[in-house]
C-alpha positions as CSV (number, residue, x, y, z in Angstrom):
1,X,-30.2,-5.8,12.0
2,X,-26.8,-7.5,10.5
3,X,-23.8,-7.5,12.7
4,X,-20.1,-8.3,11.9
5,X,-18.7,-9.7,15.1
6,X,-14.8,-8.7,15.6
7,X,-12.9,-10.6,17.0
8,X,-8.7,-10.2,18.5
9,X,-6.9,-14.0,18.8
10,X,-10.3,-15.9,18.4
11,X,-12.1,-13.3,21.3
12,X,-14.8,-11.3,20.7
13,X,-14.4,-7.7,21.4
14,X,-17.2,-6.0,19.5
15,X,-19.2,-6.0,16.8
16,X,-20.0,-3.6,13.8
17,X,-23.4,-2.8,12.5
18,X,-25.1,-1.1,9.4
19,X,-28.1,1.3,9.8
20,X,-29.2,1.3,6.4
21,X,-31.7,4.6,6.4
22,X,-29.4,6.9,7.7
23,X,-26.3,5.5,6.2
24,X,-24.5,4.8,9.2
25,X,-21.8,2.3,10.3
26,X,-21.8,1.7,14.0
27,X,-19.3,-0.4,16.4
28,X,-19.7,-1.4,19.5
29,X,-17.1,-2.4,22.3
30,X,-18.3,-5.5,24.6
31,X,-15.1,-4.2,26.8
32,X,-12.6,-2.0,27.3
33,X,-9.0,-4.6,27.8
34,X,-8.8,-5.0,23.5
35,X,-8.6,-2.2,21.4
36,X,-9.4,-2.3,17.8
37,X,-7.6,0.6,16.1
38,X,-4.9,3.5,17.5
39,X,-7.6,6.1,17.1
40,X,-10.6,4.1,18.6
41,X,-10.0,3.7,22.3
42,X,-12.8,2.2,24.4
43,X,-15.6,3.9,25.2
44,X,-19.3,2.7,26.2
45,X,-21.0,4.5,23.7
46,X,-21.4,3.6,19.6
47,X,-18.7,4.6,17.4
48,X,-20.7,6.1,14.4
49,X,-19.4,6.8,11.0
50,X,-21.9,8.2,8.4
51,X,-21.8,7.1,4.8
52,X,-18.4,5.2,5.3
53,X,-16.9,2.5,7.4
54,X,-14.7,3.1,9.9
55,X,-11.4,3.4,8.8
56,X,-10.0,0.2,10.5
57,X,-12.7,-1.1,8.4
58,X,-12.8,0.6,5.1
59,X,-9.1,0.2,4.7
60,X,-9.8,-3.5,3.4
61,X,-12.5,-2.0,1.3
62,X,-11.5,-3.3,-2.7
63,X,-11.2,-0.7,-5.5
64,X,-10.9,-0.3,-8.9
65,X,-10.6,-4.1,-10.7
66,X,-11.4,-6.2,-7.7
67,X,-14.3,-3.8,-6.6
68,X,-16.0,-3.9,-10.0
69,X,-16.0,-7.8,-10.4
70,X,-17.2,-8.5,-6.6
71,X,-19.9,-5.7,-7.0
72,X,-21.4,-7.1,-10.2
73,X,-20.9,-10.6,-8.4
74,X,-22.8,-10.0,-5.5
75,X,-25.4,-7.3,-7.3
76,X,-26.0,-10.6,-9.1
77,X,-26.6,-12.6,-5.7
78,X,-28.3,-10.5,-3.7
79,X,-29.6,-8.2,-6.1
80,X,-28.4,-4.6,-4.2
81,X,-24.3,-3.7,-3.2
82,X,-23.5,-1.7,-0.2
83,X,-19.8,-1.4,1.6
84,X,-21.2,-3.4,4.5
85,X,-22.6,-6.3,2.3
86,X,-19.2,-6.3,0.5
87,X,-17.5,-6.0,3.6
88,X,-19.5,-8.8,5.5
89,X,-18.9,-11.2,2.3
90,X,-15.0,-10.7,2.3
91,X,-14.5,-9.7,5.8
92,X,-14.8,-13.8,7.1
93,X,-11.2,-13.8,5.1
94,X,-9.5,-11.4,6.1
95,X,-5.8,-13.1,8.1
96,X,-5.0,-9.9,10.3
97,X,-4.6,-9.0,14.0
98,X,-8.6,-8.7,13.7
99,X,-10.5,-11.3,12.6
100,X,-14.0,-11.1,11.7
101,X,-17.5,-13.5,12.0
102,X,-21.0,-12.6,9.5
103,X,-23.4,-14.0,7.8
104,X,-21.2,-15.7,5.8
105,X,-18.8,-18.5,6.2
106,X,-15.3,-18.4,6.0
107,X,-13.8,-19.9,2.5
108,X,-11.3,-22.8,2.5
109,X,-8.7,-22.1,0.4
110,X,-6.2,-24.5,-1.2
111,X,-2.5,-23.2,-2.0
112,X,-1.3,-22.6,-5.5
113,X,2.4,-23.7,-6.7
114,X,4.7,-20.5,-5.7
115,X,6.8,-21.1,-9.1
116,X,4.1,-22.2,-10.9
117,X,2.7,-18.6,-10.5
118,X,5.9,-17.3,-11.3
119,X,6.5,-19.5,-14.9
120,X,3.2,-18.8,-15.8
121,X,1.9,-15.5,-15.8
122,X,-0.1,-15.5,-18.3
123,X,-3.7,-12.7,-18.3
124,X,-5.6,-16.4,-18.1
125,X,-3.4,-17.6,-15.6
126,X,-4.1,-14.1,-13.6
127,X,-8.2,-14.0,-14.2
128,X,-7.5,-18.2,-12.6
129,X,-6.0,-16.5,-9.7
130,X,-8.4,-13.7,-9.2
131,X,-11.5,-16.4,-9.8
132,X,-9.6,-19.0,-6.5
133,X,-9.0,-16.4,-4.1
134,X,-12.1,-14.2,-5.0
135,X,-13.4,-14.2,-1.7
136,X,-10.1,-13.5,-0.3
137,X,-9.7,-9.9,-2.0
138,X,-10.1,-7.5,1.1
139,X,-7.4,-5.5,-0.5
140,X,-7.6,-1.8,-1.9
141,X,-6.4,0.3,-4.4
142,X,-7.1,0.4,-8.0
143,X,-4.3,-1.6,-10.2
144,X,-5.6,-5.4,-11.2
145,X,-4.6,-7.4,-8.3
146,X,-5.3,-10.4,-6.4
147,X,-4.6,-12.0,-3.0
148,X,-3.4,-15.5,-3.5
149,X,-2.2,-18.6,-1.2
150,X,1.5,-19.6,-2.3
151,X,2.9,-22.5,-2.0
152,X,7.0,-22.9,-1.8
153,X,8.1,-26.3,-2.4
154,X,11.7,-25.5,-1.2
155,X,10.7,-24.4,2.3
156,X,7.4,-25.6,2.7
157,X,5.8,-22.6,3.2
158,X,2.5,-21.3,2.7
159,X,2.6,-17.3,2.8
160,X,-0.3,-14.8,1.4
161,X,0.9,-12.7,-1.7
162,X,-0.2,-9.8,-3.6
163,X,-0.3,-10.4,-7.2
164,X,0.1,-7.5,-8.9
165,X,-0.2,-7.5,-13.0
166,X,-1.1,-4.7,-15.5
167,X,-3.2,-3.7,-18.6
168,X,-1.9,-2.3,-22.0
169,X,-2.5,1.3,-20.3
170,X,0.2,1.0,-18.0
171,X,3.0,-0.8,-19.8
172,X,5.9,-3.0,-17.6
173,X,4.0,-1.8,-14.7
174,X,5.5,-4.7,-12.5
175,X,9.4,-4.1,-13.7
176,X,8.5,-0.3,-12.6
177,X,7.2,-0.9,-9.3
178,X,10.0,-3.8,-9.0
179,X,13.1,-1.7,-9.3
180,X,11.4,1.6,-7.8
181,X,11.2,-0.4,-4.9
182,X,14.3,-2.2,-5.0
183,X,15.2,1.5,-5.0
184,X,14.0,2.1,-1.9
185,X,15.5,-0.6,-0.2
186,X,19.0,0.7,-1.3
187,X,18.3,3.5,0.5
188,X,18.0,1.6,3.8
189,X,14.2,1.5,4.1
190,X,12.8,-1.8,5.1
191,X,10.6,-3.3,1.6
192,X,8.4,-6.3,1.5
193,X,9.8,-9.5,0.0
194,X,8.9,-9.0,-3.6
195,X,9.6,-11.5,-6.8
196,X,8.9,-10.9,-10.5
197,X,7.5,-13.3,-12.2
198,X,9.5,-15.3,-15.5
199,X,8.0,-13.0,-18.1
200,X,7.4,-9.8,-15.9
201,X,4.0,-9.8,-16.3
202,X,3.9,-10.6,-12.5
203,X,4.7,-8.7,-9.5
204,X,4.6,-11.0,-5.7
205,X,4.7,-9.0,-2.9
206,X,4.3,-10.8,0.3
207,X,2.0,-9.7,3.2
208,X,4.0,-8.0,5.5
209,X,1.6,-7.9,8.8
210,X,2.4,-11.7,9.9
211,X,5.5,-12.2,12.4
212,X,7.3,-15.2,11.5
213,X,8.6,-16.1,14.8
214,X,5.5,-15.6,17.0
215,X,3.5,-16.8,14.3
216,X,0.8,-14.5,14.4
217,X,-0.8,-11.6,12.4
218,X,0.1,-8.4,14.0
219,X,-1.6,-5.1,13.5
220,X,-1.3,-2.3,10.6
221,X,-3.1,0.5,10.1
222,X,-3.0,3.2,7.2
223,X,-1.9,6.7,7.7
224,X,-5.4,7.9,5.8
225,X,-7.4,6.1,8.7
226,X,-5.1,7.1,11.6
227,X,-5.8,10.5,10.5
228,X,-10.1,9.9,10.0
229,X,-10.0,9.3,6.8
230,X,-11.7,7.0,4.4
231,X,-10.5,5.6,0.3
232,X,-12.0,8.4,-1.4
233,X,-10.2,10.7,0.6
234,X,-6.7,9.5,0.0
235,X,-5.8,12.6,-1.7
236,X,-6.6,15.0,0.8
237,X,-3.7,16.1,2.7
238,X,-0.2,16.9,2.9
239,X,3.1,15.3,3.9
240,X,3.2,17.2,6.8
241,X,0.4,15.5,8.2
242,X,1.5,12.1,7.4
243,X,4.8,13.3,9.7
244,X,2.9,14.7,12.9
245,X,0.1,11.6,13.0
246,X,3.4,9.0,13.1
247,X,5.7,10.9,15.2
248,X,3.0,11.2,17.6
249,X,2.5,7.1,17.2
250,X,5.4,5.5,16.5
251,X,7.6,4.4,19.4
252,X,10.8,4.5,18.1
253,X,10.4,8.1,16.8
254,X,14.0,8.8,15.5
255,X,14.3,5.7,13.6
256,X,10.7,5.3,12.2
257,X,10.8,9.1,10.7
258,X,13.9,8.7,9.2
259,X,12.6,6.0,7.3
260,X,9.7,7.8,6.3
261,X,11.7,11.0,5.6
262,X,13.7,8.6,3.2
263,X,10.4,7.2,1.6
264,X,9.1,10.6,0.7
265,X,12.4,12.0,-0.7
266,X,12.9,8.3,-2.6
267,X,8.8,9.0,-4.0
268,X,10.1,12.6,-5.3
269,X,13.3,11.2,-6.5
270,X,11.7,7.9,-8.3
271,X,8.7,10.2,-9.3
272,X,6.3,8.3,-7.7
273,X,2.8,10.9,-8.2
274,X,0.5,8.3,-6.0
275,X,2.4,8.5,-2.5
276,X,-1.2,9.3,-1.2
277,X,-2.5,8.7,2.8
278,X,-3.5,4.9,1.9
279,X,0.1,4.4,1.0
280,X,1.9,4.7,4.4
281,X,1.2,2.9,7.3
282,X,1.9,1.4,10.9
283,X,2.4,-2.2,12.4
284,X,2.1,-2.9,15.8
285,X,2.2,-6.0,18.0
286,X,-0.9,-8.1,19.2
287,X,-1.5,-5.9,22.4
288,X,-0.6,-2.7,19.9
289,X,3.4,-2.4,21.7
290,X,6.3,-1.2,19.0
291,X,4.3,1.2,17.3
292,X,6.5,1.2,13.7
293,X,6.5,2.3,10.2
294,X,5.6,-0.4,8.2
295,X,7.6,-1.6,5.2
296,X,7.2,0.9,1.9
297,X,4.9,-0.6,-0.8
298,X,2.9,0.8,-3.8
299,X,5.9,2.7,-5.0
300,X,5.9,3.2,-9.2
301,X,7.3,5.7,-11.8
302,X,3.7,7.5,-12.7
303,X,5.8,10.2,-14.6
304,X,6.5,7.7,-17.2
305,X,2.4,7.5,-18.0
306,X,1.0,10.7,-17.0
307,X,4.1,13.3,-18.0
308,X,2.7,16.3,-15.8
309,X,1.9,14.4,-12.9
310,X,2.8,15.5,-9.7
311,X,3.2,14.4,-5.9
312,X,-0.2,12.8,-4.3
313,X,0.1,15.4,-1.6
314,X,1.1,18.6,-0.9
315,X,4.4,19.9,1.1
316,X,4.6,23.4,2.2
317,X,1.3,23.6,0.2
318,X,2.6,23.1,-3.0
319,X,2.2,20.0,-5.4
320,X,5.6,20.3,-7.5
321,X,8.7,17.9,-7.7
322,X,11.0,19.4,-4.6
323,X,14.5,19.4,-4.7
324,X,17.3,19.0,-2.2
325,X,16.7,22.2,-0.5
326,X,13.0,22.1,0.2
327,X,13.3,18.3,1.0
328,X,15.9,18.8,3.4
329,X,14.0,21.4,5.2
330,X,11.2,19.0,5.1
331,X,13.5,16.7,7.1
332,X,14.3,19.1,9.5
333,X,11.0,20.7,10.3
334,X,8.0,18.0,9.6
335,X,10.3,14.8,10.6
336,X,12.3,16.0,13.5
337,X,15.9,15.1,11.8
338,X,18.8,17.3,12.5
339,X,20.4,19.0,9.2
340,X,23.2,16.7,9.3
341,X,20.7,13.5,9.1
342,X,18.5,15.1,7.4
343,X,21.1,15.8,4.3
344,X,22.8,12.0,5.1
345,X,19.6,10.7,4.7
346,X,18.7,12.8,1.0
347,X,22.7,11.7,-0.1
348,X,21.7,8.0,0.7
349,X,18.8,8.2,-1.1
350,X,20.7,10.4,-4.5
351,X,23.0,7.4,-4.5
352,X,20.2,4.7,-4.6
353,X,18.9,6.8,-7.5
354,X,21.7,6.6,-9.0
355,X,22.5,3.0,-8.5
356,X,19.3,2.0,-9.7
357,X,19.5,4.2,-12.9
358,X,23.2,1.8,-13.7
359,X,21.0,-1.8,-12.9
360,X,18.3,-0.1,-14.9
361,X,20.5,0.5,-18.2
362,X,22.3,-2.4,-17.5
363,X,18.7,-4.7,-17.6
364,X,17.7,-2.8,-20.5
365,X,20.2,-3.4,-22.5
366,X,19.4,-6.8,-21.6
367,X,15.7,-6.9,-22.1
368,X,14.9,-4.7,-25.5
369,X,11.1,-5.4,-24.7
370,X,11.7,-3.0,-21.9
371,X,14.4,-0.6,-23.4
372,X,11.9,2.3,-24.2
373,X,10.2,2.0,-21.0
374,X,13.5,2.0,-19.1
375,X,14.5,4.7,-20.9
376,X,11.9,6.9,-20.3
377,X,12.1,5.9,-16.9
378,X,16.0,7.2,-16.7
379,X,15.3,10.5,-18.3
380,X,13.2,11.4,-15.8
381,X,15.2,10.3,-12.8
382,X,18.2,12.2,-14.3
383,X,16.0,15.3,-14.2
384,X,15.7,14.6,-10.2
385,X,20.2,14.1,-10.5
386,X,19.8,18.3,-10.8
387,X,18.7,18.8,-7.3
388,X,16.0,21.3,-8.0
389,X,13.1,22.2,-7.7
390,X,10.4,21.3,-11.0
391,X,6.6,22.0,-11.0
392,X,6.6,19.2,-13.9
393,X,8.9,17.4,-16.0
394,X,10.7,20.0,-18.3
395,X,9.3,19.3,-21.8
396,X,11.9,18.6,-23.9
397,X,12.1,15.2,-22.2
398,X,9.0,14.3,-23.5
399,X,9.9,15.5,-26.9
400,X,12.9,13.1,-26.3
401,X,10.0,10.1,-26.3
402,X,8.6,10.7,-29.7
């Protein structure tokens, strides 16, 4: 039988096995002073998990682009796919609070010219990037993306990135995600350090789980495995769930669910349909102390592709766009805010709206390859300016588009 051996600060603390005839995924502890993940404390027996891997696991788990290029990659190789084969190949990789030993060797990997990335982003200059840091690519989620090693000639520095790029489906997918984001951050909520590249075909956003000072890789975990669950079941759940699994977490609980309270209303605000469970998360220190919401990521217009989309998740077991009355409440009951913070906290987040949708026209006007894009995305951010309540976009803003 295969094993993964995982390790905390180069120590062994257990290791993961596959049993291939029933389908199960199997971890054990060799002791009980290092803990793996918030919801796997020590015990003596096996931690099974049947068809999937654990969560702490299966968050690294590629989908989409990367998945299909390392499945056909290693079907090639080894002539089958499974998660733990895929898992075992990338796993060696992986720069987190865990780290992981298998069959297969870890991959030295040389650093790539931070500007040179962002001067030339190019779809060759992308499929380059995705080919160098293949075995690198323990990341999910569905958009073309690749992990990459930058290199910044003014500070010296070597720092992991997400590159992020798009197809001809999802037009000035980086700008979106860019200024949605930016968005957030007006609103007070803690981003990661994100650059577009020179011809926006590029969006950087830089790992958030390493601390700069102690200079090691700290822990995060999703909200979808905190609460059990694995990729395919991102979608199932509500936004009331997402508040009682952190508030019963986090350490500093006022602070962390006002930030979260302020990413869900900017997600309604901005439109953003894909807030799903693999799209919040936690960081914690080495020995799993200060317990916080991590930085918001993965936060794009979808509205402006799929017109009658609607939230990821449910709240007060609906799927429609919520205004300022039901969001407030949401704020009050779910995320433990008074009224007063509560409505602070949605006014902060209106004005980031709004101060977004002024850089927005004002980069526009700017950049006409982006005019009808940024247009479209205005129209529908006006329509969250009316404070009310929508099951979907009204129509005649998509009339508008024609």
């Amino acid at each position: 039988m295969k094993k993964i051996t995982v390790e905390i600060q180069n120590k062994p603390v257990g290791e993961l096995f596959y049993e291939e005839s029933s389908n199960t995924y199997g971890f054990n502890y060799r002791a009980d002073d290092e803990l793996i993940s918030l919801i796997m404390p020590y015990k003596a027996s096996t931690y099974l998990w049947r068809d999937h891997l654990h969560p702490i696991f299966d968050m690294n788990m590629p989908e989409g682009y990367l998945f299909e290029i390392l499945k056909n990659y290693l079907n090639k190789q080894h002539g089958y796919i499974n998660d733990f084969l895929l898992f075992s190949y990338l796993c060696p990789n992986i720069q987190s609070r865990l780290s992981f030993r298998s069959e297969f060797s870890n991959t030295p990997f040389k650093s790539v010219d931070l500007d040179d990335v962002l001067q030339n982003d190019s779809e060759d200059a992308f499929v380059t990037l995705v080919k160098t840091f293949l075995d690198k690519n323990a990341i999910s989620g569905v958009q073309p993306k690749t992990m990459a090693l930058l290199r910044d000639k003014e500070s010296l520095t070597t720092k992991e990135y997400i590159v992020k790029t798009w197809g001809a489906e999802y037009p000035h997918l980086a700008e979106n995600e860019y200024f949605c984001l930016k968005a957030v951050e007006k609103s007070g909520v803690i981003i990661p350090n994100i650059l577009l590249s020179e011809n926006k075909k590029f969006l950087l956003v830089e790992r958030f789980n390493y601390d700069k000072e102690s200079k090691e890789y700290i822990g995060f975990e999703e909200v979808s495995g905190l609460l059990g669950k694995n990729k395919e079941q991102k979608y199932e759940g509500s936004y009331e769930q997402i508040a009682k699994i952190l508030y019963r977490v986090v350490t500093n609980k006022r602070k962390d669910m006002q930030s979260f309270y302020k990413t869900v209303v900017m997600s309604y605000l901005l439109k953003n349909g894909d807030a799903h469970l693999k799209n919040f998360g936690v960081l914690y220190e080495i020995d799993m102390s200060n317990i916080r919401f991590s930085p918001a990521y993965d936060i794009v217009n979808t509205t402006v592709y799929f017109f009658t989309d609607r939230p990821a998740l449910s709240m007060f077991g609906k799927k429609v766009w919520f205004g300022r009355k039901e969001l407030i409440k949401f704020g009050v009951e779910s995320c433990y805010l008074s009224e007063k913070n509560a409505s602070k906290s949605y006014d902060d987040c209106m004005q980031a709206l709004k101060d977004t949708i002024t850089e927005l026209q004002e980069y526009s006007a700017k950049t006409p390859a982006f005019e009808t894009m940024g247009q479209k995305m205005i129209d529908t951010w006006n329509v969250s300016l009316e404070n009310k309540t929508h099951k979907e976009l009204p129509i005649e803003i998509r009339r508008n588009w024609r």
